[in-house]
C-alpha positions as CSV (number, residue, x, y, z in Angstrom):
1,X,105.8,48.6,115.4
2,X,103.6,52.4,116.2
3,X,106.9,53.1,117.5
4,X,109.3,52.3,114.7
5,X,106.9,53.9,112.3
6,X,107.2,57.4,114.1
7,X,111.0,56.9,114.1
8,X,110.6,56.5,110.4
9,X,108.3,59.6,109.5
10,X,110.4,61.6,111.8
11,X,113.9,60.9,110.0
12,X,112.5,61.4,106.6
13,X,111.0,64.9,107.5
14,X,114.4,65.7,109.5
15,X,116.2,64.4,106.3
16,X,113.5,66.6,103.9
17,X,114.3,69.4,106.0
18,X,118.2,69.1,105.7
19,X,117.8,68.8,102.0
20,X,115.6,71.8,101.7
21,X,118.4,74.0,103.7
22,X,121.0,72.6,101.8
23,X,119.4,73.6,98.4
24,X,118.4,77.3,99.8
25,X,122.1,77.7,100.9
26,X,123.5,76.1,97.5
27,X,121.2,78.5,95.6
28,X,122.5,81.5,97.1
29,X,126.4,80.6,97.3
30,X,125.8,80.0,93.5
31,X,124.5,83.5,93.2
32,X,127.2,84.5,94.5
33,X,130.2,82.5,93.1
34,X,128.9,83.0,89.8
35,X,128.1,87.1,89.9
36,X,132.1,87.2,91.1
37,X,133.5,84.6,88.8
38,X,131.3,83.9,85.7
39,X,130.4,80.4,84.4
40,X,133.7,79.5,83.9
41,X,135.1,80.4,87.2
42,X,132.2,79.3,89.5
43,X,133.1,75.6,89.9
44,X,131.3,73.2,92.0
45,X,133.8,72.7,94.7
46,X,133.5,76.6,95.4
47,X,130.4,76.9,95.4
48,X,130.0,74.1,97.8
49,X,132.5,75.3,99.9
50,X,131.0,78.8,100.0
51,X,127.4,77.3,100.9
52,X,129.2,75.2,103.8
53,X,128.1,71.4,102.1
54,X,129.9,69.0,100.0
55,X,130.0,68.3,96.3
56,X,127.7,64.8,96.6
57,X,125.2,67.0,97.6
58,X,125.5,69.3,95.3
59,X,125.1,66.9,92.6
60,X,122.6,64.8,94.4
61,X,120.1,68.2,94.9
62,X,121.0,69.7,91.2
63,X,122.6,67.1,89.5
64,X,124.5,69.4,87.7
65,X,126.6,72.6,87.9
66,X,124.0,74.1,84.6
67,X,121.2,73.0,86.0
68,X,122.3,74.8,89.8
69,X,123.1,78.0,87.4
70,X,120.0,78.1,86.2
71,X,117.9,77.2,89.7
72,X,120.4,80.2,90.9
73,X,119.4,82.4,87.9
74,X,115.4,81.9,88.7
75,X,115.9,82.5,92.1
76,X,117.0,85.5,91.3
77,X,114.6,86.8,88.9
78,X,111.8,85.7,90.9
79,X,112.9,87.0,94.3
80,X,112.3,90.2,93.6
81,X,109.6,91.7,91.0
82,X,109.4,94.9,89.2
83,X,107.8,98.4,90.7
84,X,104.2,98.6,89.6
85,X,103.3,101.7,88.7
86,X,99.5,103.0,89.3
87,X,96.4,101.8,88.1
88,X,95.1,105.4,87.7
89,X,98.1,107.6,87.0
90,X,97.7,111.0,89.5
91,X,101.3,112.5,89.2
92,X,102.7,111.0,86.7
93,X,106.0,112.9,87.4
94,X,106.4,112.4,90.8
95,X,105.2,108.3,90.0
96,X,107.7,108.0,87.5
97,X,110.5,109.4,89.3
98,X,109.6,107.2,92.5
99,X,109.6,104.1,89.9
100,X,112.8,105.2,88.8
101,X,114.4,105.2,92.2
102,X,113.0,102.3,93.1
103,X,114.1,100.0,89.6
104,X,117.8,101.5,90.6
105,X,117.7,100.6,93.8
106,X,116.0,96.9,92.8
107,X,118.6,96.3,90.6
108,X,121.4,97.4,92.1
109,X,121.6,94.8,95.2
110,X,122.2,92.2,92.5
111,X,124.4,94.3,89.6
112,X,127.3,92.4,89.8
113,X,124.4,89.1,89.0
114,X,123.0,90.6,86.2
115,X,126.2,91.9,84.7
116,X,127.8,88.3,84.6
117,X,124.2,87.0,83.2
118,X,124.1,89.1,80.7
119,X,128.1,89.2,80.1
120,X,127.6,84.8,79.0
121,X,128.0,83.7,75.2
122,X,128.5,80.7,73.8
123,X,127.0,77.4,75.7
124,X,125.6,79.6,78.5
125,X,123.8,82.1,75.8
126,X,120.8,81.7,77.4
127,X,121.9,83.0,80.7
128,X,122.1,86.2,79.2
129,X,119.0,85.6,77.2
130,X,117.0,84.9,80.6
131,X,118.5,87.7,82.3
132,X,117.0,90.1,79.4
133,X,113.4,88.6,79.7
134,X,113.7,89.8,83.1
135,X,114.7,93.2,82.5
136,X,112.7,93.4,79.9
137,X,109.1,93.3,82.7
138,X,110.3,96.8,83.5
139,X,110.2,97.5,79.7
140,X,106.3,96.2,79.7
141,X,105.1,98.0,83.0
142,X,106.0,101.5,81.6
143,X,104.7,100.6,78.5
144,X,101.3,99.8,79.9
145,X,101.5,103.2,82.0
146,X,101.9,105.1,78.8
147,X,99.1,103.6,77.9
148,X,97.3,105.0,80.6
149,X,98.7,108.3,80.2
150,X,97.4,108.5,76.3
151,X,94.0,107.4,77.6
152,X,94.0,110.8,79.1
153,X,95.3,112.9,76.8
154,X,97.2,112.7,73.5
155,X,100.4,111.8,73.3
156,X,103.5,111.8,70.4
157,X,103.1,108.5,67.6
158,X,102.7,104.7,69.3
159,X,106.7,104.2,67.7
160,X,108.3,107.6,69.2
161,X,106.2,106.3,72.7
162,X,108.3,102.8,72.4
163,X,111.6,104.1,72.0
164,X,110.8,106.6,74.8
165,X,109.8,103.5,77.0
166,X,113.3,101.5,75.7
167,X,115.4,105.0,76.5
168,X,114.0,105.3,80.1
169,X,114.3,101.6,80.9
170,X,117.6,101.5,79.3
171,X,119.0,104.5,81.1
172,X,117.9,103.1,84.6
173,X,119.2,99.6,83.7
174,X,122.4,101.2,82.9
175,X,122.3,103.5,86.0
176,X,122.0,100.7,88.4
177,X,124.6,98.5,86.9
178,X,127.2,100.4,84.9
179,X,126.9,103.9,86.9
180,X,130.6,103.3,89.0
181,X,132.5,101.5,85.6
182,X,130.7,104.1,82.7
183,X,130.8,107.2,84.9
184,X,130.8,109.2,81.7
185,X,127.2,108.1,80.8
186,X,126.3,108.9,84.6
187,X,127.0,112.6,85.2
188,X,123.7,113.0,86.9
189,X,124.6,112.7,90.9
190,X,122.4,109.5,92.0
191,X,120.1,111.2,94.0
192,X,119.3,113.8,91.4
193,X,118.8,111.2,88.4
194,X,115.8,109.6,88.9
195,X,113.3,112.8,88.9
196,X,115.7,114.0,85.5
197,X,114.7,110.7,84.2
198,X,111.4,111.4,84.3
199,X,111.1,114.6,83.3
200,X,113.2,114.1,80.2
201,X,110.9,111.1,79.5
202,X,107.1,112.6,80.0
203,X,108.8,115.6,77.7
204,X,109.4,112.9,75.1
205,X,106.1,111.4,75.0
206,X,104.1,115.2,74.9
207,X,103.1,115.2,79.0
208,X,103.5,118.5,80.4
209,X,105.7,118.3,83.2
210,X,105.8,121.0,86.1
211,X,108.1,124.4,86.2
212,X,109.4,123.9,89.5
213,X,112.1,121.3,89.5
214,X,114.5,121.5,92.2
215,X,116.8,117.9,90.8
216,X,115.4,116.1,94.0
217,X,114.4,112.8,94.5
218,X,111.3,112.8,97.0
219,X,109.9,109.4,97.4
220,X,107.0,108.5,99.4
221,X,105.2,111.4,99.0
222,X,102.6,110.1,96.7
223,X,99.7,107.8,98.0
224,X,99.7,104.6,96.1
225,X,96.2,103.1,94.9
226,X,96.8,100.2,93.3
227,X,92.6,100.2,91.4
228,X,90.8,101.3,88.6
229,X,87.8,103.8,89.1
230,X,84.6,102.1,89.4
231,X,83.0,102.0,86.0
232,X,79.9,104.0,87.1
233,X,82.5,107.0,88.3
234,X,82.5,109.8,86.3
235,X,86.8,110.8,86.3
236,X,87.5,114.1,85.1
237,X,90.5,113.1,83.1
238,X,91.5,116.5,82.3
239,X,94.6,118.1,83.4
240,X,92.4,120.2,86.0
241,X,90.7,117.4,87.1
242,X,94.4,115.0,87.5
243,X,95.6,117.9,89.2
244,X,92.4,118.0,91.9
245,X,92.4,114.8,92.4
246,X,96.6,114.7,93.1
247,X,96.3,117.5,95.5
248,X,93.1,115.3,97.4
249,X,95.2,112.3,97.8
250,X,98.0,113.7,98.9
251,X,96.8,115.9,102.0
């Protein structure tokens, strides 16, 4: 009886364990059917055929080719999260154009993804709908460095700061997926972009911004701290003091 009983628990992890692959690989062969073919075009009997199981499965994991999309879609969103940008802004520059590089570079291993999300009307409305909640967590990290910033010194209005935020995010959002099919809105060589970006956007908000600008991109210069000051520190928040501290941290 001790016997059968070990035969049972044993399948039924084996069988847990099957099913658990089978959804990973379903979730990712959806990914990809759909960022290729859309909605319409990403059929179960491809996807199935792509993630190497059958359609039963399929339906018996997801029960349905929406509710696989949208498993797919979360996946997605979740796998990989926004840049963070520092606590204590040092450089602002040179932490803005690393963010920059970074968001492009994020985005771009699943452009073809987000295009097709945000591509769906109709029915599937909300694919696109998701997809810009998403994006939109860019959006609300720079905002919340701004924030930062103008705790330092002053900035332009709180409304020319938000469309500053919604030009920056928009430009990299369009930079990592439109940059090959809009090349007219993308002059800027890729490597060059990201420090323009920021420049142009500390410029818009009223942060001085540093004469010497060679169009480079140098990331991982910068050492991140990811912490407030303690509250009995006294910070010289002055641009003397931001500058002192920027040249400490990064010797």
């Amino acid at each position: 009886m001790t016997a059968n009983v070990a035969s049972v628990h044993t399948d039924t992890s084996r069988a847990a364990g099957l099913t658990g692959e089978a959804r990973a690989r379903l979730l990712e062969a959806a990914a990809r059917v759909f960022a290729r073919h859309g909605s319409a075009g990403a059929t179960t009997k491809r996807i199935a055929e792509v993630a190497g199981v059958n359609e039963v499965t399929l339906f018996r994991i997801f029960g349905s080719k929406d509710a696989l999309l949208d498993a797919a879609l979360q996946a997605c969103a979740h796998g990989e999260h926004p840049v963070r940008l520092p606590n204590t802004p040092i450089d602002p520059e040179q932490e803005l154009t690393e963010w920059c590089a970074e968001e492009v570079a994020r985005l771009s291993r699943s452009s073809d993804f987000w295009r097709q999300c945000m591509a769906e009307s109709g029915p599937r409305r909300h694919h696109a709908d998701d997809a810009g909640t998403v994006l939109s967590a860019s959006a609300s990290i720079v905002r919340a460095y701004v924030n930062r910033l103008a705790a330092q010194m002053p900035l332009v209005s709180q409304p020319e700061r938000e469309a500053a935020v919604s030009m920056l995010v928009a430009a990299v959002v369009s930079d990592a997926l439109a940059r090959d099919e809009l090349p007219v809105f993308h002059s800027l060589p890729r490597e060059r972009a990201p420090a323009c970006y920021s420049r142009a956007f500390l410029r818009s908000i009223g942060w001085p911004v540093s004469n010497n600008f060679d169009g480079a991109t140098t990331v991982g210069r910068m050492r991140w701290e990811w912490f407030s000051p303690p509250e009995h520190e006294s910070v010289d928040d002055s641009i003397d003091g931001i500058a002192e501290r920027a040249a400490a941290w990064s010797e």
